[in-house]
N, C-alpha and C positions, 0 to 999 in steps of 0.2 A: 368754435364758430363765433361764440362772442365776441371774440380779440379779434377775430375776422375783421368782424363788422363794427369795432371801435375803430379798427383805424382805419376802415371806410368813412367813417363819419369827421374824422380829423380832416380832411380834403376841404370841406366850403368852410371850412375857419379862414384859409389863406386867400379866401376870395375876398370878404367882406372885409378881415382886416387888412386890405389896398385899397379899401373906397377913399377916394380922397378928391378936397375939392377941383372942379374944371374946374377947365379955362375961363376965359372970357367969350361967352356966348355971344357966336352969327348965327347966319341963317344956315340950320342944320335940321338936316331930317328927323324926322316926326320921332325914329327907333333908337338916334341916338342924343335927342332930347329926356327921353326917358331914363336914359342910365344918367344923364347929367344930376336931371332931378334928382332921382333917387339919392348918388352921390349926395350932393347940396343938405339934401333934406337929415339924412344920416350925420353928416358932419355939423351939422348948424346942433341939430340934437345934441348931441354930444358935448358940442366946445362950451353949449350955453346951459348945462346941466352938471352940477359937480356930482351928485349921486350918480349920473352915467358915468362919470369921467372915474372915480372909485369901484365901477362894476357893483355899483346895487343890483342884485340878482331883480327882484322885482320890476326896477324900472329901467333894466335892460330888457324883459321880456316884452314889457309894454311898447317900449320902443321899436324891437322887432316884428310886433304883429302891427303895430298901428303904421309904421314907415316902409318896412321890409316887403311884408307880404302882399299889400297891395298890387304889387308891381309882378308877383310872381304866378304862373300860371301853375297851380298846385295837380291840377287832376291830367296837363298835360305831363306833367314832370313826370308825375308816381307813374304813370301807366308807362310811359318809355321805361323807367327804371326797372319795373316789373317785367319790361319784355311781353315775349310771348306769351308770359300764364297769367298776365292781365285778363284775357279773353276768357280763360279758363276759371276766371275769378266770379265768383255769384256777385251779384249788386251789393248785396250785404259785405261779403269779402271785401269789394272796391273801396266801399266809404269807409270802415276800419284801415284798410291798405293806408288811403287818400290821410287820411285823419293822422294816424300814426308818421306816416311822413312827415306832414307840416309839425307834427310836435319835434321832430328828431332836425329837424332842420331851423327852429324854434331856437332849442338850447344849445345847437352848435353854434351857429350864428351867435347868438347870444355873448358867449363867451371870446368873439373876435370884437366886440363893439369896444371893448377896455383896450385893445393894442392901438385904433383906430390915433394914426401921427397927420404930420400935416406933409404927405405924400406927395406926389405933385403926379396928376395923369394926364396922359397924352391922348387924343383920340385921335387915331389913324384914319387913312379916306376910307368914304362909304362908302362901298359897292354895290346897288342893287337897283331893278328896273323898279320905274314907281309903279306897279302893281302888284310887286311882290307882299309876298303874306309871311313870308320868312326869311329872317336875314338876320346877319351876323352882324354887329358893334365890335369893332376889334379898339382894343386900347393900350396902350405900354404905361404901365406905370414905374416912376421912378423912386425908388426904396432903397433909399442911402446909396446914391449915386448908383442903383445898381438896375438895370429897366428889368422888368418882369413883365409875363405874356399875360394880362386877362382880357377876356373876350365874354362877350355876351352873346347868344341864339336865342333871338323875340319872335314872334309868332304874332301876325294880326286876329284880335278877336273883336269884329263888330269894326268899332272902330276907335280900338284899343290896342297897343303894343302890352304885351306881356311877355319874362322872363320866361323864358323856358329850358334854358343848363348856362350853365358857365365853365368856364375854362383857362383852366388855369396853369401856365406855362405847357400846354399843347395838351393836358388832361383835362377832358371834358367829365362834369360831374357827374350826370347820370350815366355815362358809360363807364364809369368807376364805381356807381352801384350797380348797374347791373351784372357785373360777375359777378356781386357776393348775395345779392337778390337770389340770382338763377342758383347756385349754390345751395343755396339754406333751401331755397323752393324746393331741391330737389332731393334733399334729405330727411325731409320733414316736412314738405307742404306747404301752399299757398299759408293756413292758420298756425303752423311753427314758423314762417317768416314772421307774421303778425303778434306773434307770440315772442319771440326773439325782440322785435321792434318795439315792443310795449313793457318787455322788463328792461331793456337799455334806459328807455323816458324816463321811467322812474328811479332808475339809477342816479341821474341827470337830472332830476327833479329834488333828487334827496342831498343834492350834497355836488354833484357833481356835474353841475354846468359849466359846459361850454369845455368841459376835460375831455371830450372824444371816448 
C-alpha cells in the first residue's frame, strides 16, 4: 500500500513543475489573477535565489509554505480527498488528516520547485457567471514545444479565490487521491490512513524529498 500511495504522491510534482511565468496581464478575472500571481510569485522566487535554483531542501520548503500554500484551500482539499469517511472522521481524526496532507503535499511540491524552466503558459477563456463561488482556470502550458493540459478548480471563500485540486492533462489531483485514500481507509481505517501518511513525511523528511 505504500508503493500505492508513493506513486499517488508523484501526480502534483507535474503541476507545479509547469508554473511558469504569464503573459502580460489585462483586465482578467479575480480566479484567474490568482493562479497568475502565484505563478509570478513562485518563479521570481526561484530565478532570484541560487539555493532555490540548487534545491536547498530548507529553502525550498520555506518557499512552499510561505508562496504555495497561501493560495490553497487545505481543509477543502483533505476532506474531498478523504471522500465519504471524512464525515466518519472525529474532529481530532480531521486536523491530523488536514495537517498530514499539507505536510505530504509540502515535500512533493517541494521537490518540483528545482525542475521549475522558463515555460511559457497560456491561459484559455474564462467561463463563468460573476457570482459563481466555483470555477475552473483552465491553462495550456507549453513544455518544449509540447502544450500540456493544467487546469485549476478555485472556490470563493469570503472574498478570497482559493486552490482547491488541479489537473493535470485531464487527472484531477484529489480524485487521484481519493482511490488510494478510500483504499487504505478501508483496510485499516481512517488512523492506518493517518498512519500510513505520517510514515511517508518522514520518509520525505529524511532524506527523501520531493522523490514521491
Amino acid at each position: 500500500m505504500i508503493r500505492t500511495i508513493k506513486a499517488a504522491f508523484l501526480f502534483p510534482l507535474v503541476a507545479l513543475s509547469l508554473l511558469a511565468a504569464p503573459a502580460a496581464r489585462a483586465e482578467t478575472p479575480a480566479p484567474v489573477q490568482v493562479i497568475q500571481k502565484l505563478s509570478e510569485s513562485v518563479m521570481d522566487a526561484v530565478n532570484n535565489d541560487p539555493a532555490l535554483k540548487s534545491g536547498d531542501p530548507q529553502k525550498v520548503m520555506q518557499l512552499v509554505e510561505s508562496k504555495v500554500l497561501p493560495f490553497v484551500d487545505f481543509e477543502r482539499m483533505t476532506a474531498s480527498a478523504v471522500g465519504r469517511y471524512w464525515r466518519q472522521a472525529s474532529p481530532e481524526q480531521k486536523k491530523e488528516l488536514q495537517q498530514q496532507f499539507k505536510l505530504l503535499l509540502i515535500h512533493t511540491y517541494s521537490g518540483a520547485v528545482t525542475q521549475i524552466k522558463n515555460q511559457h503558459i497560456e491561459y484559455l477563456p474564462f467561463r463563468a457567471s460573476p457570482d459563481a463561488t466555483n470555477v475552473v482556470v483552465r491553462t495550456r502550458v507549453m513544455n518544449n514545444g509540447e502544450p500540456v493540459q493544467l487546469d485549476y478548480r478555485l472556490v470563493k471563500l469570503d472574498s478570497d479565490w482559493k486552490i482547491a485540486d488541479v489537473n493535470v492533462m485531464g487527472i484531477w489531483l484529489v480524485d487521484n487521491y481519493r482511490g488510494v485514500f478510500a483504499q487504505e481507509i478501508g483496510q485499516k481505517g481512517i488512523n492506518g490512513l493517518i498512519q500510513t501518511l505520517d510514515t511517508r513525511n518522514k520518509q520525505l523528511a529524511q532524506g527523501g524529498r520531493g522523490q514521491g
